[in-house]
C-alpha atoms as one frame of an Amber mdcrd trajectory, in Angstrom:
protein
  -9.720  -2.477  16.332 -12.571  -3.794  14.445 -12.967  -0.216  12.623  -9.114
   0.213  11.640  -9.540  -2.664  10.304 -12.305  -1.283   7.814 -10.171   1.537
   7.212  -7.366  -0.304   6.228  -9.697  -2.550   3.923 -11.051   0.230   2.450
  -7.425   2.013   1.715  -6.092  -1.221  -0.003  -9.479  -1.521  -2.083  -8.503
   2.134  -3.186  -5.160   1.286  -4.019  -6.084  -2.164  -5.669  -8.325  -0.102
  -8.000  -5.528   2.359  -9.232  -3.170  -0.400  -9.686  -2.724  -0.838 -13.766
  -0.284   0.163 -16.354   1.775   3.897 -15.837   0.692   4.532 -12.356   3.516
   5.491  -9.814   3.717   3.885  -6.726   3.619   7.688  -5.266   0.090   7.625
  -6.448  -0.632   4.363  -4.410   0.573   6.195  -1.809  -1.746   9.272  -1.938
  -4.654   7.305  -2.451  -4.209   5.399   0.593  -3.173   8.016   2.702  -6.268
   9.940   1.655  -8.641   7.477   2.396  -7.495   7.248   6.363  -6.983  10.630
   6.702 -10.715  11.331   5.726 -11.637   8.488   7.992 -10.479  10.383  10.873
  -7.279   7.760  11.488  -3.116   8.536  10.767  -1.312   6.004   8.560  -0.013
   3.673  10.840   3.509   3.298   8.879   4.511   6.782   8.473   7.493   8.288
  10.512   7.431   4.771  12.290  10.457   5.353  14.453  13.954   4.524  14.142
  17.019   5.777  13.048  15.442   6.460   9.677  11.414   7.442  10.468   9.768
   5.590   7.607   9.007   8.238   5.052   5.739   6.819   3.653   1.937   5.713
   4.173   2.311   2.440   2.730   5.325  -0.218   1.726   5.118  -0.946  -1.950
   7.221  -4.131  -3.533   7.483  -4.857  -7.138   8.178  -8.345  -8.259  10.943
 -10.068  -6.318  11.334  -6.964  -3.866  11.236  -7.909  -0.709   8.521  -5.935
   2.069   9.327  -2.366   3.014   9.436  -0.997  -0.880   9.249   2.914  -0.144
   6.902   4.547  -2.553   7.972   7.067  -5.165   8.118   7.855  -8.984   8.298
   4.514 -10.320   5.845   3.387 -12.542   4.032   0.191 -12.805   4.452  -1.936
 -15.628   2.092  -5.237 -17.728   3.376  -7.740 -15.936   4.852  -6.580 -12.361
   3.664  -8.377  -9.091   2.436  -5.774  -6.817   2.517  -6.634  -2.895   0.919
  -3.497  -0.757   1.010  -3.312   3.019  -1.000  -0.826   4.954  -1.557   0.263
   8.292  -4.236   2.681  10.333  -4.257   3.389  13.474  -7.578   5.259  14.359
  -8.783   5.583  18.637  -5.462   4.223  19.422  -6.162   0.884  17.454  -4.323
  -0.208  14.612  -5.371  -2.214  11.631  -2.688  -3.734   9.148  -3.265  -5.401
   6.055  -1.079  -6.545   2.818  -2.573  -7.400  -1.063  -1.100  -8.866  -3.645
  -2.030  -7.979  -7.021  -1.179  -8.372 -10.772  -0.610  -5.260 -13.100  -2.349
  -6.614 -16.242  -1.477 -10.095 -17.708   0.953 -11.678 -15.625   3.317 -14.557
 -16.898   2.403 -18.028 -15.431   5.307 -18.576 -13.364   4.190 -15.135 -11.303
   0.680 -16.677 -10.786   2.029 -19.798  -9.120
């Protein structure tokens, strides 16, 4: 458990550092999705099952988007909130973790 944990950490550190002005949340995506597939895990989140298999590694939510944001071509802007969730599972473990971060200078009322 202990080691999906670290992969998950080390995913969302990824992602954190791409976050910034013009970046797609697709890209958030790859990056994370990258980082556990080299560490020998599967991305916890993707084709989760239901009636609609979730279609992604992580769950991206701008602003006042609620959890579950599907990743694609939009593009992060000065100002947006940024919430990321990620999961690994690696040796039948899984690790799940969520950051919040700001794209650039964000407004005050954001930071409360």
């Amino acid at each position: 458990m202990r080691e999906a944990g670290r992969v998950t950490a080390k995913a969302l550190a990824a992602v954190r550092e791409l976050i910034r002005p013009g970046v797609t949340t697709a890209e958030l995506n790859a990056a994370a999705e990258e980082i556990i597939r080299k560490s020998g895990g599967f991305p916890t989140f993707l084709k989760y099952p239901g009636p609609y298999p979730y279609p992604a590694t992580i769950c991206v939510s701008i602003n006042e988007e609620l959890v579950h944001g599907i990743p694609g071509k939009r593009k992060l802007r000065t100002g947006d909130v940024v919430s990321v969730d990620c999961g690994t599972t690696l040796e039948g473990f899984i690790g799940d973790a969520a950051i919040t971060v700001g794209v650039g200078e964000v407004s005050s009322l954001a930071s409360v």
